[in-house]
ZAFILO-197724 format. One record per residue (C-alpha): residue number from 1; residue in one letter; x, y, z. Coordinates in Angstrom, 3 decimals. Example, Ala and Ser with C-alpha at 12.3 -4.5 7.8 and 13.67 -1.06 7.14 Angstrom:
<rs>
(r 1,A,(12.300,-4.500,7.800))
(r 2,S,(13.670,-1.060,7.140))
</rs>
This chain:
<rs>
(r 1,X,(-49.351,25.529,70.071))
(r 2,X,(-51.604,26.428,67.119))
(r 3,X,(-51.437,22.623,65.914))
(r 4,X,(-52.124,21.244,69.418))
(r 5,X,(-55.059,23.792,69.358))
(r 6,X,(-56.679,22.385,66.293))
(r 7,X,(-56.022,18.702,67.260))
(r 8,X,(-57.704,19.218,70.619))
(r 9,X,(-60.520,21.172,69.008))
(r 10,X,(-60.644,18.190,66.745))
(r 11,X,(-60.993,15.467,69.382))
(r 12,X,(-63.691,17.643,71.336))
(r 13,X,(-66.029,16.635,68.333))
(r 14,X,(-69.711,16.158,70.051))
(r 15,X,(-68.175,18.207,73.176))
(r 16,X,(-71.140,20.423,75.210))
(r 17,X,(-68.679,23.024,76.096))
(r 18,X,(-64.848,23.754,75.009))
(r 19,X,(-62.815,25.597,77.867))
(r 20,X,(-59.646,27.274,76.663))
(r 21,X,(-57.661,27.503,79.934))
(r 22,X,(-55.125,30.448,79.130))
(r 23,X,(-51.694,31.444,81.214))
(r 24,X,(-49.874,33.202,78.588))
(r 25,X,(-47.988,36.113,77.718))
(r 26,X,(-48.350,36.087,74.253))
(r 27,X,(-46.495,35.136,70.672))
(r 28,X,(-45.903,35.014,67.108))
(r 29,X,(-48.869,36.964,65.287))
(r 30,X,(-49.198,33.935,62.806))
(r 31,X,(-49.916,31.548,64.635))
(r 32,X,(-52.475,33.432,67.072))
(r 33,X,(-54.531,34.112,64.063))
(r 34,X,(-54.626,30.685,63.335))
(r 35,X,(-55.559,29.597,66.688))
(r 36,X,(-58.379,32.134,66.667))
(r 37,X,(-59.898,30.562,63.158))
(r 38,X,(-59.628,27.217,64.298))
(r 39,X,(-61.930,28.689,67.756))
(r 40,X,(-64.489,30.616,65.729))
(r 41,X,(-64.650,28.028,63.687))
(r 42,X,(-65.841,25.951,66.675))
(r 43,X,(-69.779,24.214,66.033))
(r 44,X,(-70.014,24.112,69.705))
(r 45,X,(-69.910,26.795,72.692))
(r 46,X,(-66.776,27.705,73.868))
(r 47,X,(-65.224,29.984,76.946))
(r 48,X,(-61.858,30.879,77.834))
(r 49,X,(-60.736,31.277,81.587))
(r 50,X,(-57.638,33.223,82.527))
(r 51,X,(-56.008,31.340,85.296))
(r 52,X,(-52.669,33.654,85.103))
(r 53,X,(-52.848,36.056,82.461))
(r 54,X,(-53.784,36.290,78.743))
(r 55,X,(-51.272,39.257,77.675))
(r 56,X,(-50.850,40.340,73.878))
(r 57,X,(-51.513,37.768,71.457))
(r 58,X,(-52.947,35.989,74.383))
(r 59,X,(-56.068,38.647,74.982))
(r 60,X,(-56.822,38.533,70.887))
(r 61,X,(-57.300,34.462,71.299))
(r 62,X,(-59.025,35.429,74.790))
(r 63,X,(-61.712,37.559,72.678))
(r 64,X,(-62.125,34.923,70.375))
(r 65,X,(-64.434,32.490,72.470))
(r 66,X,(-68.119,32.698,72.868))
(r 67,X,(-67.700,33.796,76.722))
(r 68,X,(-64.727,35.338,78.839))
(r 69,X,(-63.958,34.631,82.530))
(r 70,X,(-60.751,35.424,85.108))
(r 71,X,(-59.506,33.824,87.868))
(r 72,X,(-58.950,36.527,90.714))
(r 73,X,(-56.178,38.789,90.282))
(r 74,X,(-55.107,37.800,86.600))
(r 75,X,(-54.802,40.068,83.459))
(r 76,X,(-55.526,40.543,80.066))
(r 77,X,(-54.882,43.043,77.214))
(r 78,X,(-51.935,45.177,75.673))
(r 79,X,(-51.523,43.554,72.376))
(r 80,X,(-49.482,45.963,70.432))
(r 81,X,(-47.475,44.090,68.281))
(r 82,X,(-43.650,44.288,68.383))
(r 83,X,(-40.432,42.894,66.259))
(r 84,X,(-37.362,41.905,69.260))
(r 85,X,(-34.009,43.005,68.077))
(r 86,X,(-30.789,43.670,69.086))
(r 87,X,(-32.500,46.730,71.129))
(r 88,X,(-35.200,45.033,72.389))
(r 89,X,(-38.591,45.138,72.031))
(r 90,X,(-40.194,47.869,69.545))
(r 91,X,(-43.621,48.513,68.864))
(r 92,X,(-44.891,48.181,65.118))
(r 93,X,(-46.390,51.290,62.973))
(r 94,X,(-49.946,51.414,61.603))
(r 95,X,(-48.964,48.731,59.143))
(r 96,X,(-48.832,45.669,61.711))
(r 97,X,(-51.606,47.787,64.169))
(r 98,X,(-54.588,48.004,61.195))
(r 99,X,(-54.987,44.835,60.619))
(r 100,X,(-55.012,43.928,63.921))
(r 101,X,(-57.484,46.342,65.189))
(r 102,X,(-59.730,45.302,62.405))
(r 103,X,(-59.385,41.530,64.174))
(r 104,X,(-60.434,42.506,67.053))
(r 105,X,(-63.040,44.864,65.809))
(r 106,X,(-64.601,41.519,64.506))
(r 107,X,(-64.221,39.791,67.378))
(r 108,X,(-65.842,42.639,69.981))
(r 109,X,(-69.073,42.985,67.465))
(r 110,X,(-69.075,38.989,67.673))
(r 111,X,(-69.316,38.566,71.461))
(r 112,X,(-70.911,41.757,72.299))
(r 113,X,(-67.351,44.221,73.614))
(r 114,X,(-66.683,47.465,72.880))
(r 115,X,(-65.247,47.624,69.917))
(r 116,X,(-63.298,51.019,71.304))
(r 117,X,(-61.909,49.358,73.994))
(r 118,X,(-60.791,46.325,72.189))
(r 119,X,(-58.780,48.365,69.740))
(r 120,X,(-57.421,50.190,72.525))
(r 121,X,(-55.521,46.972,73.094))
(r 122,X,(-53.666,47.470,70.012))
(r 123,X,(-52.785,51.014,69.673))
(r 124,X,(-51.676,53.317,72.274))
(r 125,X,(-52.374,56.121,70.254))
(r 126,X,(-56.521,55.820,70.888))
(r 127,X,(-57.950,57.938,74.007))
(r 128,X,(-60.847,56.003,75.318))
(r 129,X,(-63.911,58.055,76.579))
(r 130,X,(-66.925,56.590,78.914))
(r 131,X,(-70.268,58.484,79.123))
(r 132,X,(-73.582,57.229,79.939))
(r 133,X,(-76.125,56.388,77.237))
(r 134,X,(-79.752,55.490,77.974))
(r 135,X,(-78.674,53.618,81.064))
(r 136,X,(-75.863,51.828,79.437))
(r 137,X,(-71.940,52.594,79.105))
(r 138,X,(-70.824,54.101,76.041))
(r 139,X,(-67.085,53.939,75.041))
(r 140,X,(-66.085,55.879,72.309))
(r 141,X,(-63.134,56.930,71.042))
(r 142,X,(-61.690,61.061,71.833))
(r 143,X,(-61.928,62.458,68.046))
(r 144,X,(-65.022,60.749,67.433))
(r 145,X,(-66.675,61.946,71.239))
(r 146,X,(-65.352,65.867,70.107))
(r 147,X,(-67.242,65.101,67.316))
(r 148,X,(-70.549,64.595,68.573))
(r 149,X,(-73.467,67.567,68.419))
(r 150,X,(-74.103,67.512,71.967))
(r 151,X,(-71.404,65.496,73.838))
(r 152,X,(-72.217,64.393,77.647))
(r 153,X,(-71.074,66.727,80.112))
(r 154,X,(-70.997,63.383,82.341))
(r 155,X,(-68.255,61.958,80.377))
(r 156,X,(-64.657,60.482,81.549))
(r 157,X,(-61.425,59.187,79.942))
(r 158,X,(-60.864,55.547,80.398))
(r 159,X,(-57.337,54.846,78.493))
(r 160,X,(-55.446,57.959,78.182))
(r 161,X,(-53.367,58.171,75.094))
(r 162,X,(-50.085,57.045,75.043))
(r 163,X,(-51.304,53.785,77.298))
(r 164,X,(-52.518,50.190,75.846))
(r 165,X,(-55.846,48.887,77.546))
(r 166,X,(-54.401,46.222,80.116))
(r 167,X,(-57.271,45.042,82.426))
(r 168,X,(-57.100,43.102,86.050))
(r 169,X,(-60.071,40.891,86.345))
(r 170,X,(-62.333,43.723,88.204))
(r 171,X,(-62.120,46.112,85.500))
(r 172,X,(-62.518,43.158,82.793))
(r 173,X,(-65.377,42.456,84.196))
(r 174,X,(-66.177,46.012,84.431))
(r 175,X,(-65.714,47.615,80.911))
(r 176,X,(-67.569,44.442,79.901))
(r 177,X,(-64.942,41.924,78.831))
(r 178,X,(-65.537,39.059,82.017))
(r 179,X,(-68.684,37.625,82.914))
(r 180,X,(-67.347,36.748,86.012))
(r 181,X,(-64.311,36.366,87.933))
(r 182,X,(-64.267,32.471,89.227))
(r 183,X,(-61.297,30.570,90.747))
(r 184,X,(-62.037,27.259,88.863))
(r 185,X,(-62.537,25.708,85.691))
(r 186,X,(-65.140,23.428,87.271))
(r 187,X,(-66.772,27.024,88.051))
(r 188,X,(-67.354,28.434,84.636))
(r 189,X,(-68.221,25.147,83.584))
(r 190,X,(-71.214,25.567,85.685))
(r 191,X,(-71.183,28.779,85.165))
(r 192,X,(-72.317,28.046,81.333))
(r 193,X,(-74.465,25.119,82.104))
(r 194,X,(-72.500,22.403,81.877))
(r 195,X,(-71.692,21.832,85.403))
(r 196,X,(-73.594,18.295,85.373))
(r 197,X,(-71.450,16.456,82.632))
(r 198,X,(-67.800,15.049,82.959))
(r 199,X,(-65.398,17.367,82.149))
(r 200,X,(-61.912,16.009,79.909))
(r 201,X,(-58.359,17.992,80.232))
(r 202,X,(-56.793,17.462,77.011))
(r 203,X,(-52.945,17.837,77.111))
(r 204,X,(-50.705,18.682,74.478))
(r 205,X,(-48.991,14.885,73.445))
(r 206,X,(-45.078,13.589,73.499))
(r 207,X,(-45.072,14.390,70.068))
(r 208,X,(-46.624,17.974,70.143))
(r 209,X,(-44.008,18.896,73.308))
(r 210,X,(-40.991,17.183,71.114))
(r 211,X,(-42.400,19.392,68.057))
(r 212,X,(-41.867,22.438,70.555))
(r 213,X,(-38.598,21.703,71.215))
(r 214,X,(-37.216,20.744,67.581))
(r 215,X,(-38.520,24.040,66.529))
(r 216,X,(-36.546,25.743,68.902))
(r 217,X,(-33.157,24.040,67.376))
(r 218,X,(-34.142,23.823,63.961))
(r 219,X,(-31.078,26.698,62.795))
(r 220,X,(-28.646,24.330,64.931))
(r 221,X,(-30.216,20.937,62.988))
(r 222,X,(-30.229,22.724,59.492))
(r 223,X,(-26.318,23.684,60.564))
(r 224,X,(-25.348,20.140,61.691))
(r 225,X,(-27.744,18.269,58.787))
(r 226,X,(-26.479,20.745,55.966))
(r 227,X,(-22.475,20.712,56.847))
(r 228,X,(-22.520,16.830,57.461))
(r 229,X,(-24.180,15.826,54.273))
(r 230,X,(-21.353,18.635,52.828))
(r 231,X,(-19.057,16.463,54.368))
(r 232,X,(-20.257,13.415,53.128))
(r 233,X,(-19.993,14.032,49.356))
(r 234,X,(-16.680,15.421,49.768))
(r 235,X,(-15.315,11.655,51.737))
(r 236,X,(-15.282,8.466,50.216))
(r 237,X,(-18.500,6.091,50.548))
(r 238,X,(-21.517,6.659,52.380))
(r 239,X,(-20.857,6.328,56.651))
(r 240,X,(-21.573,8.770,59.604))
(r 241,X,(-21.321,11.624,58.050))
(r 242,X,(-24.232,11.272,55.799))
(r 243,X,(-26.254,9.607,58.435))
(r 244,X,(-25.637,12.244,60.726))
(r 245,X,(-27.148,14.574,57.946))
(r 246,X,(-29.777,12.784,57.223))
(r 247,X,(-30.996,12.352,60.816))
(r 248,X,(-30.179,16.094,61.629))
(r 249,X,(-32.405,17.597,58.629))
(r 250,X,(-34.806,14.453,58.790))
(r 251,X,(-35.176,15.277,62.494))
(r 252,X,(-35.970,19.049,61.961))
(r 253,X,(-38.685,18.678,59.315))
(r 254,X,(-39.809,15.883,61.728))
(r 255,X,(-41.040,18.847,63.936))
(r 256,X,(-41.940,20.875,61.253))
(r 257,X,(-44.445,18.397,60.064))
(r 258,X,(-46.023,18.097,63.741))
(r 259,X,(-46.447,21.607,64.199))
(r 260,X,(-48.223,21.628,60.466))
(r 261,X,(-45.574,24.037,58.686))
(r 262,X,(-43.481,21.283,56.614))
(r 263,X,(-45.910,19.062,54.576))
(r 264,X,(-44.717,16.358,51.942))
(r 265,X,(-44.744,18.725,49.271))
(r 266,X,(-41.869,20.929,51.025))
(r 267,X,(-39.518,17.695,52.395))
(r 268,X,(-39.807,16.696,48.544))
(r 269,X,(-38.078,20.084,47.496))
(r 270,X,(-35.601,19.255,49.549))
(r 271,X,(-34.744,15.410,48.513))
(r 272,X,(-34.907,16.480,44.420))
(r 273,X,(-31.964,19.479,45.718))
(r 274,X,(-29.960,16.726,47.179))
(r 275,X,(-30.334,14.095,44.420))
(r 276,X,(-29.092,17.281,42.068))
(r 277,X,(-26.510,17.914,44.087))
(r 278,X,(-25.138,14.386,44.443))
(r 279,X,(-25.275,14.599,40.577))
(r 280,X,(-23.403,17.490,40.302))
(r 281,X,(-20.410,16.232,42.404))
(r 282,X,(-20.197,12.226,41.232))
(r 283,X,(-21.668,12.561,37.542))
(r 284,X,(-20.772,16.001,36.227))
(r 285,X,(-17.635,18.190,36.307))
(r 286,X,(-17.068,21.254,38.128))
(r 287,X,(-20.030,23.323,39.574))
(r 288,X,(-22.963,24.237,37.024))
(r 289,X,(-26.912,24.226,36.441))
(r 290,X,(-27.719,20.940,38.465))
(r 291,X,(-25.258,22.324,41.845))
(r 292,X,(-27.209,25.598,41.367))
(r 293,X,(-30.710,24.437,41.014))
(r 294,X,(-29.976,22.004,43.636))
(r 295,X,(-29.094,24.509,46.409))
(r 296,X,(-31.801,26.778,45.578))
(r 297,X,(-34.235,24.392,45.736))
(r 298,X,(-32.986,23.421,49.138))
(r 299,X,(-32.409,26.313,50.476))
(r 300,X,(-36.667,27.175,49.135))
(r 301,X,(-37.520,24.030,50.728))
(r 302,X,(-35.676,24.845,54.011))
(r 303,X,(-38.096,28.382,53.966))
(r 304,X,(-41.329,27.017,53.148))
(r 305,X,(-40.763,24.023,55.877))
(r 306,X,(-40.982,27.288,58.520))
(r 307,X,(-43.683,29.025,57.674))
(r 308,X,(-47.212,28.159,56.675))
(r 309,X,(-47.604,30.203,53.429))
(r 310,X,(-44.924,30.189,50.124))
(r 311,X,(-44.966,34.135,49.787))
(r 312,X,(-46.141,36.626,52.318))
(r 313,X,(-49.590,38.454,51.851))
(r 314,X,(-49.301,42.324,51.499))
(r 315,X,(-52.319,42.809,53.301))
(r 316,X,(-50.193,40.276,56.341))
(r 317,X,(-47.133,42.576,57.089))
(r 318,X,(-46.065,40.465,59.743))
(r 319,X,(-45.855,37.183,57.117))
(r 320,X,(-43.278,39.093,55.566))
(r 321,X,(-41.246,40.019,58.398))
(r 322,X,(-41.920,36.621,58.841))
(r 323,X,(-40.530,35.567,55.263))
(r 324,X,(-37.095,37.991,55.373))
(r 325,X,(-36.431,36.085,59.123))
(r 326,X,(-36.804,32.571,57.829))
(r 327,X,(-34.742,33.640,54.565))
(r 328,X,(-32.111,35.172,56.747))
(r 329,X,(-32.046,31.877,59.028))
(r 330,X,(-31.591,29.347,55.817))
(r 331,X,(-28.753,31.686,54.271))
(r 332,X,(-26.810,31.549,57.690))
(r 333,X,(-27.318,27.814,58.181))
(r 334,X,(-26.040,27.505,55.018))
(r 335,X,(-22.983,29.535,55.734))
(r 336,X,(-22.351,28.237,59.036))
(r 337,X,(-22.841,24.957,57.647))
(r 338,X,(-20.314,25.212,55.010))
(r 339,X,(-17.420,26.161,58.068))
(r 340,X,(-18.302,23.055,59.909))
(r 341,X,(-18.004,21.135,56.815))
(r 342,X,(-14.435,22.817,56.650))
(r 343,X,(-13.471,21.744,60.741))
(r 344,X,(-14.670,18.237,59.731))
(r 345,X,(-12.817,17.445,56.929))
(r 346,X,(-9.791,19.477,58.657))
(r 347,X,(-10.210,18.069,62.027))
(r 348,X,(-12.468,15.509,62.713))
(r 349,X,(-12.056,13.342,59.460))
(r 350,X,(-8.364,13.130,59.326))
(r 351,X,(-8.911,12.068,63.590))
(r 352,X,(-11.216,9.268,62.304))
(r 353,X,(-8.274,7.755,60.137))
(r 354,X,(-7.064,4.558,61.386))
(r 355,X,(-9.867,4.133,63.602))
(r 356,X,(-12.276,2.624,61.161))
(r 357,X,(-11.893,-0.157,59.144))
(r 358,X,(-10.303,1.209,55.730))
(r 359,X,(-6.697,0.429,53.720))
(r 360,X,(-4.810,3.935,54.943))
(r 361,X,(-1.293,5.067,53.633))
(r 362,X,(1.165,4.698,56.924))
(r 363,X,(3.580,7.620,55.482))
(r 364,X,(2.745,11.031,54.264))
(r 365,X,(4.693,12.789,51.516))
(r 366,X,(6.081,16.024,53.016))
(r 367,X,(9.746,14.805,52.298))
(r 368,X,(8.539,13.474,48.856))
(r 369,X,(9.522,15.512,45.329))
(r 370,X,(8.721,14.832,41.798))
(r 371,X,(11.535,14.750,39.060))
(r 372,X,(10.476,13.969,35.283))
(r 373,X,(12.617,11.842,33.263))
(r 374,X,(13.238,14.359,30.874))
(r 375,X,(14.673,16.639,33.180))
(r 376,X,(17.370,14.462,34.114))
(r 377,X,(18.619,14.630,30.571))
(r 378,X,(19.229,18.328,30.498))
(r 379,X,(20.688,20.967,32.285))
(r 380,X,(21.267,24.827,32.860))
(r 381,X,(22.692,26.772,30.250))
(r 382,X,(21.767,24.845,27.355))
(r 383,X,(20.872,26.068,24.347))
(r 384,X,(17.739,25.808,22.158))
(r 385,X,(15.006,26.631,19.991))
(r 386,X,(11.422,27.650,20.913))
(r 387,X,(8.975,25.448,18.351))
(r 388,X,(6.134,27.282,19.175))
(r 389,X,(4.999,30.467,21.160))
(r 390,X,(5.454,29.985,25.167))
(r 391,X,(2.728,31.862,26.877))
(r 392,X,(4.349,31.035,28.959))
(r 393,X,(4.532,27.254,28.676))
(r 394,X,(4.913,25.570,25.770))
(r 395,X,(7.636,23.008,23.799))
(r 396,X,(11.165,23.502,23.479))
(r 397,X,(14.200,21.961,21.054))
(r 398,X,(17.692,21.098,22.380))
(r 399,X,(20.116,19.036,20.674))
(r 400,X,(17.146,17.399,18.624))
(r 401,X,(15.459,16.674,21.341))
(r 402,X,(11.813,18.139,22.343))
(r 403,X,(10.831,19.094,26.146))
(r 404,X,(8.427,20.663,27.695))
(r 405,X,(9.565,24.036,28.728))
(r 406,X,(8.134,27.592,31.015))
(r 407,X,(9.158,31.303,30.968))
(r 408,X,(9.194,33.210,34.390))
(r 409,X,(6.203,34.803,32.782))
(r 410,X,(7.020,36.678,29.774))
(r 411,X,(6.007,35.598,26.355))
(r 412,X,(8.290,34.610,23.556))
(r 413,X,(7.599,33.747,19.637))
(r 414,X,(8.061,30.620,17.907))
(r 415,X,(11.539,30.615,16.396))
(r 416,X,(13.268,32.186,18.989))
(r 417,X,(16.823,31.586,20.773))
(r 418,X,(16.266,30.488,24.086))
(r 419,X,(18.587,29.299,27.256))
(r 420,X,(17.932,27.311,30.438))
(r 421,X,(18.251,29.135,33.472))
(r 422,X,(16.729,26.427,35.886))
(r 423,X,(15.433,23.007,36.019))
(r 424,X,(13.377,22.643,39.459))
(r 425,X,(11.966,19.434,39.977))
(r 426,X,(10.052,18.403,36.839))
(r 427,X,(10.017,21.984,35.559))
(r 428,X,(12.564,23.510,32.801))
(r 429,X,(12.390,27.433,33.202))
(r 430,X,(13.498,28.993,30.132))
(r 431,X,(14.514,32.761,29.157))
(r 432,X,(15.684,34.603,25.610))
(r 433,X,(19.549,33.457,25.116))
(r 434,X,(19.409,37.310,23.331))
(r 435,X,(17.623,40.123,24.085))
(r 436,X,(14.740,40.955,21.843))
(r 437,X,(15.859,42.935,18.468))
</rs>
């Protein structure tokens, strides 16, 4: 939403008015602030209408524009921020609520609000008083009302503590929030003068909506992309494993890129981890520096490519709440990934057998064993000579001959008497012929 925003503030270039039509209960704290830049930012008059409700992050962008106005019956306010759980919903300390209060402190002084009230959106902890002032309203908050040298006697609490300010449009429009309450957007276009020119609905594109829905599967597409490129390096050749994996993670950064988290720089990351990695598994042995570096760098690409920062500003809690949940999602993508890389090459690869075009053995070697050509020459109970130390392999001579030879375990010196106590396939077990002096 906050990159179909700023596209659609970008095409209403030369606009006379911008109407932000608003039916929303609210979201990610991120990505309202960025909605509300890209709205001040605006060169040209702007006005939001609430046609259903503007609730939490909703009311902040609400405040934002140069003029407010409600449809009948709709709301707007209670914009305490929360972190969902396992539990539910719970409210955020003084950390999250500071910063936002000083937002919308901002925002009230810009379009003429009570700055009292709007806070009171944020933290249920403020009591609200109203007096009269030289024919005006005053809202103020309680401590600072006890506070003055002679208070009002007319005075009355507005939001009681405990409560966040949620309006209908009647008291909006009362405490100073609504101009007006109008059923239309053709009305408040009129409303702000610019009732006479042709009025253009822009729509969020194919794009933007398939955006929206990639970023709601992106864990399942890192999963999918992660364990089938896994798979892919550990089968022969390059086939539908490793296009599977490509289009899975190529897809998901696809939607990053439209909703303006993943840029070049972070899909870049990624392809350098997977060259290292395919270097690691065809060109060096074993598991070292270039598998390491490789993952990492995935798994840092992966993070960046969901959020629109590299590391989280102190004075931003919520970026790194924001931060430790995207972390947490790679790390479990990359472990779930891993398992179905494991019911591929279990299941699925060994069902593909036969079925593409291939040379494939047509027996299996359960019934097979393996008998060295040595052992056939010697057998239990003969005697010999240990040339050099078995720990517990090691050579072996009998009758002037020299064979490979292993103890059940223990360790005996060069030069010692030794006997045969089994020969098991291509294996000569050997044990002292005397016990040790």
């Amino acid at each position: 939403m906050a990159a179909f925003v700023e596209r659609a503030v970008r095409d209403a270039r030369g606009a006379t008015l911008v109407i932000f039509e608003m039916d929303t209960f609210g979201g990610r704290v991120d990505s309202a602030l960025k909605i509300v830049d890209t709205i001040t930012a605006l060169e040209v008059p702007s006005a939001a209408w609430v046609k259903t409700k503007a609730i939490s992050a909703g009311a902040l962008i609400a405040l934002a524009t140069d003029a407010l106005y409600m449809a009948p019956g709709t709301t707007i306010g209670d914009c305490a921020p929360i972190a969902v759980g396992a539990d539910g919903p719970t409210m955020l300390g003084e950390k999250f609520q500071s910063p936002l209060r000083a937002k919308f402190r901002a925002l009230a002084r810009r379009s003429g609000y009570s700055e009292a009230l709007a806070e009171s959106m944020v933290s249920e902890d403020l009591e609200i008083i109203a007096f009269e002032s030289a024919g005006k309203t005053v809202y103020m908050e309680a401590q600072a009302f006890k506070d003055l040298k002679d208070p009002p006697e007319d005075s009355r609490t507005v939001v009681r503590k405990g409560e966040l300010l949620t309006m209908d449009d009647v008291e909006a429009h009362a405490f100073g929030f609504s101009r007006a309450t109008l059923k239309t957007v053709e009305a408040v276009a009129r409303a702000q003068g610019a009732g006479n020119t042709s009025m253009t609905r822009l729509l969020p594109t194919w794009s933007e909506d398939l955006s929206r829905w990639v970023l709601s599967i992106t864990p399942i597409l890192m999963i999918i992309g992660l364990g089938a490129l896994y798979t892919e390096l550990k089968a022969p050749g390059f086939g539908i494993f490793g296009i599977v994996g490509v289009v899975a993670l190529g897809f998901g950064l696809f939607g990053q890129h439209l909703a303006g988290l993943a840029t070049y720089g972070e899909v870049l990351i990624i392809v350098i981890g997977l060259l290292l990695l395919v270097v690691e598994v065809f060109i060096l042995p074993g598991f070292g520096v270039a598998g390491i570096v490789g993952s990492l760098l995935i798994m840092g690409g992966l993070i960046l490519s969901l959020q629109d920062f590299v590391l989280p500003d102190p004075a931003l809690p919520w970026e790194g709440s924001l931060f430790r949940g995207n972390l947490l999602t790679v790390v479990v993508s990359f472990g779930a990934s891993l398992l179905v890389a494991v019911a591929f090459l279990r299941y699925l690869v060994p069902a593909m057998a036969g079925r593409t075009g291939g040379p494939y053995l047509a027996a299996d070697l359960k019934a097979s064993r393996a008998t060295s050509e040595e052992a056939t020459r010697i057998s239990c109970g003969e005697r010999g000579v240990s040339i050099m130390p078995l720990r517990p392999s090691g050579k072996a001579e009998f009758h002037t001959e020299l064979f490979d030879v292993v103890t059940q375990g223990d360790f005996i010196p060069k030069g010692t008497s030794i006997i045969i106590i089994a020969v098991e396939g291509n294996r000569i077990i050997v044990s002292r012929s005397e016990p040790p002096q």
